[in-house]
C-alpha positions in Angstrom: 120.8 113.1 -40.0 119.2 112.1 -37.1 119.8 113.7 -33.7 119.5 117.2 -35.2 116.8 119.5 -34.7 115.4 121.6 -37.1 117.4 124.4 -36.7 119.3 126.8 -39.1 122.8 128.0 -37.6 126.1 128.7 -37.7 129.3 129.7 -36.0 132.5 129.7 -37.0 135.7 130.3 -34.3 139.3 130.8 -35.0 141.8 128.8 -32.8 146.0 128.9 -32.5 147.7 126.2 -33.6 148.3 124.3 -30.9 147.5 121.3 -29.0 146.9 123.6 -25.9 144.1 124.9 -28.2 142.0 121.4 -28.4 140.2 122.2 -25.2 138.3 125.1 -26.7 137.9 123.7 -29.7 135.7 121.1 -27.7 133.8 123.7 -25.3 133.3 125.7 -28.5 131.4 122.4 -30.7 129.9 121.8 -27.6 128.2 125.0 -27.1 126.9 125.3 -31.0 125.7 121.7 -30.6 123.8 122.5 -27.8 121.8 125.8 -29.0 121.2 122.9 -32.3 119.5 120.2 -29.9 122.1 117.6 -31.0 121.1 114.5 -28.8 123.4 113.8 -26.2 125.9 110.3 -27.4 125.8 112.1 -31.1 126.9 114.8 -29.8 129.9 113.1 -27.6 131.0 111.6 -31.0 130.7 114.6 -33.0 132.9 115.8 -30.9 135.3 113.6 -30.7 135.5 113.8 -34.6 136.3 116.9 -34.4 138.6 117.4 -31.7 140.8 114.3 -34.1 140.7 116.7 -36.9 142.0 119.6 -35.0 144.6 117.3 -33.8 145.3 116.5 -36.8 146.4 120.1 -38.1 148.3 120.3 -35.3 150.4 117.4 -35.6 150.4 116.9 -39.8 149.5 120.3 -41.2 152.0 122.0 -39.0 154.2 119.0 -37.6 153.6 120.0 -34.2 155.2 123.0 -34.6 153.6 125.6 -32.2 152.8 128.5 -35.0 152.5 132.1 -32.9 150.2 133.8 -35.2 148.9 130.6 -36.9 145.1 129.9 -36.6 142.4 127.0 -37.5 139.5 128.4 -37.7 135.8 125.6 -37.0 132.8 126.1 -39.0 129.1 124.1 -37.6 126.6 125.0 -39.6 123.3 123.6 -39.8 120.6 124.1 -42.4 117.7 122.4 -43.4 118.2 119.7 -40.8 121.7 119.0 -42.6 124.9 119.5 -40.7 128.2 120.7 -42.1 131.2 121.0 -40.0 134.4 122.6 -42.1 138.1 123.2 -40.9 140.0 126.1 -42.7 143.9 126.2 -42.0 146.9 127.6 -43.9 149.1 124.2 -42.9 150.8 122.1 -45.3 147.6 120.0 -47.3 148.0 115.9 -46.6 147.4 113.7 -49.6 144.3 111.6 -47.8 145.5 108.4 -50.5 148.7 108.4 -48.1 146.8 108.3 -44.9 145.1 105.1 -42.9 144.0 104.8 -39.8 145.3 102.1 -37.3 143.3 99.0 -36.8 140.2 99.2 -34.9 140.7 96.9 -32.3 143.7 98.2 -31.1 143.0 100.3 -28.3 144.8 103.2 -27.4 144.3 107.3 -28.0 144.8 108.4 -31.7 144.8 107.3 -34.9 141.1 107.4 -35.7 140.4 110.6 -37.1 139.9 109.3 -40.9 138.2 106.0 -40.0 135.6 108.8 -37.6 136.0 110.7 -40.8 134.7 108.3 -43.1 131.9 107.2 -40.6 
């Protein structure tokens, strides 16, 4: 992967369940990606990816519903110039044959975690 210098890292943060919690989620990816050297736009996308995934516990894993004691824990790690970037959450799994993401052109916030996914 381009963009990534060689550097072997990792961090791993726990979150609540909430959309409130997005913000940090963000700061946090973009600390780690920082002390990796990511360059600067794949950064922004990274995480944008990510903060779509998060989003998408919130809202499918846990149908929105604000969990008290529930947490998502991020995992970046980076090792031999490879990136990894895992989500752990105890929310209701989503069958990914049942999900698709909106059409591309259309333009408006959401909907574009699995097509950034697949990217």
């Amino acid at each position: 992967m381009s963009g990534i210098a060689h550097l072997n890292h990792s961090e791993k943060k726990a979150f609540l369940v909430n959309s409130s919690s997005l913000k940090d989620v963000r700061s946090f990816c973009r600390d780690v990606f920082e002390k990796l050297q990511i360059e600067q736009n794949l950064k922004d996308e990274l995480v944008l990816a990510i903060a779509e995934a998060a989003q998408n516990i919130v809202k499918h894993a846990f149908k929105n519903n604000a969990a008290a004691n529930e947490l998502m824990v991020v995992q970046i790690s980076c090792e031999n110039n490879k990136l990894q970037i895992a989500f752990y959450d105890r929310g209701t799994p989503v069958d990914p044959k049942k999900v698709k993401h909106r059409e591309i052109d259309n333009v408006k916030p959401g909907g574009l975690g699995t097509f950034l996914f697949k990217k």
